[in-house]
C-alpha positions in Angstrom: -1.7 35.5 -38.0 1.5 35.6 -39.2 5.3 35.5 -37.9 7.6 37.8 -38.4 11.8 37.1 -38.0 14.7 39.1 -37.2 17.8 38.8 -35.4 18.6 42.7 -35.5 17.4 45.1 -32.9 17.3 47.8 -35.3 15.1 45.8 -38.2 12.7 44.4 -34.7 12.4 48.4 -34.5 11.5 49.3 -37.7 8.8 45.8 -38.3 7.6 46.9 -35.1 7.2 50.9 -36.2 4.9 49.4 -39.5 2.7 46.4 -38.1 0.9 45.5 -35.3 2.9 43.0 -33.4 0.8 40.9 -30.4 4.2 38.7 -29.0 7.5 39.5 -29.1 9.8 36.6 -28.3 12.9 38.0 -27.7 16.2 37.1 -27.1 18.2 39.5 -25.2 21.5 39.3 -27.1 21.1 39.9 -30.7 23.9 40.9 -32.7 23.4 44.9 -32.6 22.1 44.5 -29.1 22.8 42.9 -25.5 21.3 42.5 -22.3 18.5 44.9 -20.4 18.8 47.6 -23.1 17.1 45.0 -25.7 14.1 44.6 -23.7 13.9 48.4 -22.8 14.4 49.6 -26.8 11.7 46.6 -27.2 9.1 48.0 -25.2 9.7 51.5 -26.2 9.3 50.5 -29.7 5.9 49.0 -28.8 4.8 48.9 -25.5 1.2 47.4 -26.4 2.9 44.0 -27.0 3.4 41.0 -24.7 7.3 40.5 -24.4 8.2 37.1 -23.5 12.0 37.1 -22.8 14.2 33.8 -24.0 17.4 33.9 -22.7 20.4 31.3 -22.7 21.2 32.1 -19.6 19.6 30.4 -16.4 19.6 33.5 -14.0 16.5 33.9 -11.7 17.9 37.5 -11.1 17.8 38.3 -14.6 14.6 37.1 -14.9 13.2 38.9 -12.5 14.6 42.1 -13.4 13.5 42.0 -17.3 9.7 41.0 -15.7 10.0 44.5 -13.5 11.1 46.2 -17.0 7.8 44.9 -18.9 8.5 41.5 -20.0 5.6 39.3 -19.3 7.7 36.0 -19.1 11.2 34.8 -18.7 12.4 31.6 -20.9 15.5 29.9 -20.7 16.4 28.0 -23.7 16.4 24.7 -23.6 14.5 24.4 -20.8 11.3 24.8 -22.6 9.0 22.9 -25.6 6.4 24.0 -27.4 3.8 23.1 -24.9 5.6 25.4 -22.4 5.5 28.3 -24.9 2.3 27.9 -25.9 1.2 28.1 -22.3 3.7 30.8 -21.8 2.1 33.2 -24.1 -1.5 32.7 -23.3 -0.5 33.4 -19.4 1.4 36.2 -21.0 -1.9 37.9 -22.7 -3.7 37.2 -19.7 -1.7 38.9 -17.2 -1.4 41.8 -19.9 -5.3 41.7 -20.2 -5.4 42.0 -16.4 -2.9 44.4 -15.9 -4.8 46.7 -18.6 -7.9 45.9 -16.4 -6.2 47.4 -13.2 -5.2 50.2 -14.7 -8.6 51.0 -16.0 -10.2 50.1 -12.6 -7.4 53.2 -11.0 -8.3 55.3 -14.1 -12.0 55.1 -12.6 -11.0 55.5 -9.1 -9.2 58.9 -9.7 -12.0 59.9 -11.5 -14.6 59.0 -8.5 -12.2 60.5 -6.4 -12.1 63.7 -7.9 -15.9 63.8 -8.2 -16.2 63.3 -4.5 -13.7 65.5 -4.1 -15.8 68.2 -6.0 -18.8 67.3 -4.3 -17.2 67.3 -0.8 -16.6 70.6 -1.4 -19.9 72.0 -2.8 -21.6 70.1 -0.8 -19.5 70.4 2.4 -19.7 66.6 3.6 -16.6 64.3 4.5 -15.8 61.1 4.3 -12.7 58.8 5.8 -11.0 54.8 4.5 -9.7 53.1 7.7 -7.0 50.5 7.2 -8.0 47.7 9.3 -4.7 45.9 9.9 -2.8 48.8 11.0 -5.8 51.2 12.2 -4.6 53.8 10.5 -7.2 56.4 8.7 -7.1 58.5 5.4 -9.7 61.7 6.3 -10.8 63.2 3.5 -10.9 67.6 4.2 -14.0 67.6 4.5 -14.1 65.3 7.8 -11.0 67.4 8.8 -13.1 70.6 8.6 -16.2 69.0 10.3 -14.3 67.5 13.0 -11.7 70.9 13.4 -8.9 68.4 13.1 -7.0 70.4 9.9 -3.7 69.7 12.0 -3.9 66.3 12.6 -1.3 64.7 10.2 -2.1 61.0 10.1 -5.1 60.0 11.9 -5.7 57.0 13.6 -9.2 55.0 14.2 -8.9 55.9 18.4 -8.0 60.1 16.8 -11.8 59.4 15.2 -13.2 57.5 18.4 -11.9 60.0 20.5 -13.5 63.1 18.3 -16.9 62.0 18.5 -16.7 61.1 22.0 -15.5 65.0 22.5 -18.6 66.0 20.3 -20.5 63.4 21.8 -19.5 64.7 25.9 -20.3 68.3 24.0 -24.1 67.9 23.5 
């Protein structure tokens, strides 16, 4: 491990363009640079690292705003120590490590979804997810085409209840 100092956007850029950088501690106004466009330049440069914002400026706004860009943390100097750094940038790598997890675990559901998909359609079988809290249904087109409810634009739990019971008063 090693660390690596610049107080130039532009020389962050090009360290950044020729290593492997884990943590960025930046501050948002460097002299070529100021304010949101630091952090965005930042994370285009390298958007595998964790970017923990320091800033001398205590706004919560701010804060949040750089976090929604793809910081992982917001500092305010002199609010901080070492301890709080430390912590900062191990909470930093975790919430990085879990984020990349997420975005695996969606990566595998649009892939099971698109091999049900395929084998809804070979197969001819249907399926539906019900949201329990506002009993509301996602039918898949398949359990459209079984059920002759193509037309039916967002389908509820009593839509489904009262389907089978048509099938049901059918037989």
């Amino acid at each position: 491990s090693r660390i690596i100092h610049t107080e130039y956007l532009n020389s962050a850029q090009d360290l950044m363009a020729k290593n492997d950088i884990d943590v960025v501690l930046l501050d948002l106004n460097l002299p070529d640079s100021s304010g949101i466009e630091t952090l965005q330049k930042i994370r285009e440069a390298s958007p595998e690292s964790v970017v923990i914002v320091m800033t001398g400026l205590d706004d919560e706004q701010l804060g949040e705003e750089t976090l929604k860009l793809g910081a992982h943390d917001f500092l305010v100097k002199g609010q901080f120590d070492g301890k709080v750094l430390a912590s900062s940038v191990k909470y930093a790598f975790e919430r990085a490590n879990a984020k990349d997890v997420q975005q695996d675990l969606k990566l595998d559901n649009e892939i099971l979804n698109l091999v049900v998909g395929e084998a809804q359609e070979k197969l001819g079988f249907g399926y539906f997810v019900l949201d329990t809290s506002s009993q509301n249904m996602f039918w898949s087109d398949g359990l459209r085409k079984l059920l002759a409810a193509e037309e039916l634009k967002s389908p509820t739990l009593q839509h489904f209840l009262d389907t089978l019971d048509g099938e049901t008063a059918k037989n």
